[in-house]
N, C-alpha and C positions, 0 to 999 in steps of 0.2 A: 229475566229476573235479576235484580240486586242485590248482592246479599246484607248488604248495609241499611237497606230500609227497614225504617220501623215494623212497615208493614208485611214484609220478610220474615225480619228477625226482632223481637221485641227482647228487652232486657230483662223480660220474665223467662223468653225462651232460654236463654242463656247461665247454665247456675252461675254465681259468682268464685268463678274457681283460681290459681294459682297461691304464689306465695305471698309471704307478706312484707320482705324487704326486695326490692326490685331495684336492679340499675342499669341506670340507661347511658348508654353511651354514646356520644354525638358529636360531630366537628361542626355541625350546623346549631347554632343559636343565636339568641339576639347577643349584636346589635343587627342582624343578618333579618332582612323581611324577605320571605318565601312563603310558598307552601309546607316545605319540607318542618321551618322552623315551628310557621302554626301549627301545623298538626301533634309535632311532638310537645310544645307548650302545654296544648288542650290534653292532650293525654296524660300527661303528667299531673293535669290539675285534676282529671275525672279518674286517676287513680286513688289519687289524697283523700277525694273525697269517697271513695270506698273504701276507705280505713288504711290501704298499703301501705308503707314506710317506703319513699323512693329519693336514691339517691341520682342525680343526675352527675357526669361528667362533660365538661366540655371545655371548650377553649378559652372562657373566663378565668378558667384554674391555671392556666400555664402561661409560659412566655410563649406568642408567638410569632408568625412573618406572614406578610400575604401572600396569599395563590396568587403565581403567576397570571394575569388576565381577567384576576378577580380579587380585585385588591381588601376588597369590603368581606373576603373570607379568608381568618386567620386558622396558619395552621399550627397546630403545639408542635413547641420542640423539646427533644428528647424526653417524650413524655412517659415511656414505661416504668420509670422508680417510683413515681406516682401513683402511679395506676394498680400497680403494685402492692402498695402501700394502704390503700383504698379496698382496696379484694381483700386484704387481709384483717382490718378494722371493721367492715363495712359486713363483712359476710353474706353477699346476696342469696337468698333461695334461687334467683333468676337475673340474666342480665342478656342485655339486648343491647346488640352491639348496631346504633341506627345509621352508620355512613361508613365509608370508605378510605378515609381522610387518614392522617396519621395517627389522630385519639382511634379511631376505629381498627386500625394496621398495629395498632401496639397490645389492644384490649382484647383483639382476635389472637394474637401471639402466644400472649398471655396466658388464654382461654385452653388453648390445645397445648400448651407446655404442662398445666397444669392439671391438665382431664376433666376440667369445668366446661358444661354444658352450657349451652350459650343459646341464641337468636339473634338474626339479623332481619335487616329489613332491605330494599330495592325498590329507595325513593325515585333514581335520576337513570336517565339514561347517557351516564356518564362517555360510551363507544362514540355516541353520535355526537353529543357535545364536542368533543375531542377531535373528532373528525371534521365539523364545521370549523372550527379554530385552528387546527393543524394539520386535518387531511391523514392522520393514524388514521389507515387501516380497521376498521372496525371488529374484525377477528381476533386483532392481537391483545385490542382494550377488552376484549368481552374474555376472553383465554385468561387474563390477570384476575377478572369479575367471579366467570366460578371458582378461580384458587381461593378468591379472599372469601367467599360464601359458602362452599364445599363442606366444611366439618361441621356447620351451622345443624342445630335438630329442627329449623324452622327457619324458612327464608319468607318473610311476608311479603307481599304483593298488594297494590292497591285493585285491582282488578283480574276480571278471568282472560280477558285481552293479554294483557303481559304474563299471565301465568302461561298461557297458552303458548306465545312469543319465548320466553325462557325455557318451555322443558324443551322446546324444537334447537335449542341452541343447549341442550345438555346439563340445565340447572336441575338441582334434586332439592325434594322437601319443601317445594313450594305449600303456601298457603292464604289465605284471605285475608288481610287487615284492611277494610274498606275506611271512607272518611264522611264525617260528617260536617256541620253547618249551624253557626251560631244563628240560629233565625229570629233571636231578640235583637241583636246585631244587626244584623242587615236585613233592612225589611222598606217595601214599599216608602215614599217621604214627598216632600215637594220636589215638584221641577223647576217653578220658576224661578228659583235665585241664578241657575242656569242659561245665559242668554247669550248662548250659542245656536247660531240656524237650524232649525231641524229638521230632519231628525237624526239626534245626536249619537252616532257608534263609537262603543268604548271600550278601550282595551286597556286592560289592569294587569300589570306585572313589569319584569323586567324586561330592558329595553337593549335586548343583548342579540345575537345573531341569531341563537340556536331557537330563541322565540320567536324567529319571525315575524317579525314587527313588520319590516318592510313590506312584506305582502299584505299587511291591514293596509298600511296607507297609499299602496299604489294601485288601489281599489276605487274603481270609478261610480261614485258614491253620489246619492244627493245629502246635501245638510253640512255636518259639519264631524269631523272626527277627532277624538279627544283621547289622550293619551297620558295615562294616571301611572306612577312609576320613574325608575330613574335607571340607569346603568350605561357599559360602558358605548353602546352606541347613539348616546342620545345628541349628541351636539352632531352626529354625522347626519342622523334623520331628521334634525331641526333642518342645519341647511339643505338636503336633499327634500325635504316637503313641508315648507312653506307656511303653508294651506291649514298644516295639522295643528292641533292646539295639545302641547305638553302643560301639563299640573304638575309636575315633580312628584315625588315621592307622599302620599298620603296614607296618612293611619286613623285606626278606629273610628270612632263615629265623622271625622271629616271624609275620611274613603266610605263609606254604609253612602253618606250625603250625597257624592258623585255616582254611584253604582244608582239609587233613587233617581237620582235628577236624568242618567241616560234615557236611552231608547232600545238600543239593539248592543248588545254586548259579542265583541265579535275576539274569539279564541282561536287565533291564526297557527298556533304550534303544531308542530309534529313531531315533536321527541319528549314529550312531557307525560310522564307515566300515571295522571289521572287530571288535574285541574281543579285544584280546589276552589278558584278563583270562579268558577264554573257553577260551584252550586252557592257559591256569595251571589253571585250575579244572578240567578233565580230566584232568591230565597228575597233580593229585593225588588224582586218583579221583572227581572230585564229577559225577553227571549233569549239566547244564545245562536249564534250563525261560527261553525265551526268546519274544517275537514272531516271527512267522517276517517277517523284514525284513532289509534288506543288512546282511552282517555277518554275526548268527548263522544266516541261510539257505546263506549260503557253505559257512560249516565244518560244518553238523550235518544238512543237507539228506540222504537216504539213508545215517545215519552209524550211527542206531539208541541213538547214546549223548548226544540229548537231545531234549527235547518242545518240539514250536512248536505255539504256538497265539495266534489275536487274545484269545481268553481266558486271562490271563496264570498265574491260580489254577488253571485245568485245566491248564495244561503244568506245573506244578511241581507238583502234583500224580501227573501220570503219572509226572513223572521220578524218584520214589520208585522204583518198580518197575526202574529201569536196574542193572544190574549195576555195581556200582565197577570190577571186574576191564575190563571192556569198556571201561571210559572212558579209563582210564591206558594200555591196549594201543593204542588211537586216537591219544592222544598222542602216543607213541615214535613215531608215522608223522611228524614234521613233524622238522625242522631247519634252524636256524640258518645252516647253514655253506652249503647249500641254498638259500635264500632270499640270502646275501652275492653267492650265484654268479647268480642270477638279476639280482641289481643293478648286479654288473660287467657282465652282458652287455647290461643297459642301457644302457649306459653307451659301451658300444663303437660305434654307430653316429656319434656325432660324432667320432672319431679314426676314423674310414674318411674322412669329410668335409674333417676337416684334414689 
């Protein structure tokens, strides 16, 4: 069971409960393409549109410098006089502190200086990241992880996988903020402006270590393999394969276009704490061939509309055989408005408190 499907949880099941000025705090935003950023976008917008007053915080408001190895993510500097300042203008009923980052480290400070109740969220699996890139130890990143998360009345989680993974590692006050899937957006389209051999496997997202890219394209595949996205190892896997065809970086209806024109949408990660890219890729018909690991075990576990396998080539292989029709009817089960009502009802246990 999902708790994010419609057919789960409808937004009738759910009263429309918390406050009505809400803020959100974030070191991730555009210009930044992710999951992390779409999700909180979309929530923001299907709050507005249930009447809330929400203020967001992020790194457009500050001066900032890029993250070391991730140049395309700025962090604010010296940002608590701000933040500050904003708490006290702003007066939120609720605030939700959505990253890690230094907007998030200043807003958390902040929060327990002051006895304002708070929530956070646990988009990334920041240990493992860390450890791909610099080999920390993964104990010492996750020991930082519950301090910055610990005085939270609510730490959301996109899945029962990582909630499960987190209390065994000592996290408290876990809860469910699942995600949903613009299915006007990405939805079934032509293939043939696409003439690439096929049949064509697609992998959407960044083109960085900790995603595994590499093990897409050292997959011994028929057809052709296409790779939509950008970051910082993409000139290494150009020359190292060839073979593969990079699109760079696409948005909105040009990316919907290539997700449609694939064939087998192949989600090679293993530290990614759910894959929203996952249920784009469905919702426009494409099977999904993944590891069975948190994430794609959540949404595709008894779903029939994709293949896990530790062998990455045998799952995207079988997911040839998936019906497109089945993948896109899978989709229309999740929702947006759905998942907003699940986050307000998070949200409601500290305004019982205060």
């Amino acid at each position: 069971m999902y708790p994010a499907r419609t057919s789960d949880r409808t937004e009738n099941d759910v009263a429309p409960v918390g406050p009505r000025r809400i803020l959100i705090v974030t070191d991730a935003w555009a210009p930044q393409v992710n999951g992390v950023v779409r999700t909180l976008e979309t929530l923001v917008t299907e709050l507005q549109r249930l009447g809330h007053d929400v203020r967001t915080i992020t790194p457009k408001d500050f001066s900032t410098f890029p993250m070391p190895t991730y140049p395309e993510i700025r962090l604010a500097v010296f940002p608590r006089p701000k933040i500050r300042r904003i708490l006290e203008e702003f007066r939120p009923d609720a605030i939700h502190i959505a990253t890690e980052g230094t907007l998030g480290l200043a807003a958390r400070n902040l929060c327990v200086e002051r006895g304002q109740p708070f929530t956070t969220s646990f988009h990334t699996k920041f240990p493992e990241y860390v450890h791909a890139r610099f080999r920390v130890p993964t104990r010492w990143t996750y020991a930082l992880m519950r301090w910055f998360h610990a005085p939270a009345t609510a730490v959301m989680v996109a899945t029962r996988t990582l909630e499960d993974e987190l209390t065994a590692l000592g996290f408290k006050n876990l809860r469910i903020w699942s995600r949903g899937v613009d299915v006007e957006g990405f939805k079934p389209g032509p293939k043939d402006w696409l003439t690439l051999p096929r049949p064509i496997f697609l992998y959407v997202g960044r083109v960085a270590v900790e995603k595994n890219v590499e093990a897409f394209l050292s997959l011994d595949l028929p057809g052709s393999k296409l790779v939509v996205g950008d970051g910082p190892q993409t000139a290494e896997l150009k020359q190292k394969f060839p073979q593969a065809h990079f699109a760079g970086a696409k948005f909105g209806a040009e990316l919907a276009r290539y997700y449609a024109a694939s064939d087998v949408f192949v989600f090679p990660s293993k530290t990614d704490t759910f894959g929203l890219v996952i249920l784009e890729a469905l919702a426009s018909g494409l099977p999904v061939a993944a590891y069975p690991v948190l994430g794609p075990k959540d949404i595709l576990t008894g779903s029939a509309v994709g293949a896990l396998d530790e062998d990455l080539g045998r799952a995207a292989r079988a997911a040839l055989a998936i019906a497109p029709d089945d993948c896109r009817r899978f989709a229309e089960g999740f929702s947006w408005r759905a998942c907003t009502q699940q986050f307000l009802s998070n949200l409601a246990p500290p305004l019982a408190g205060a």
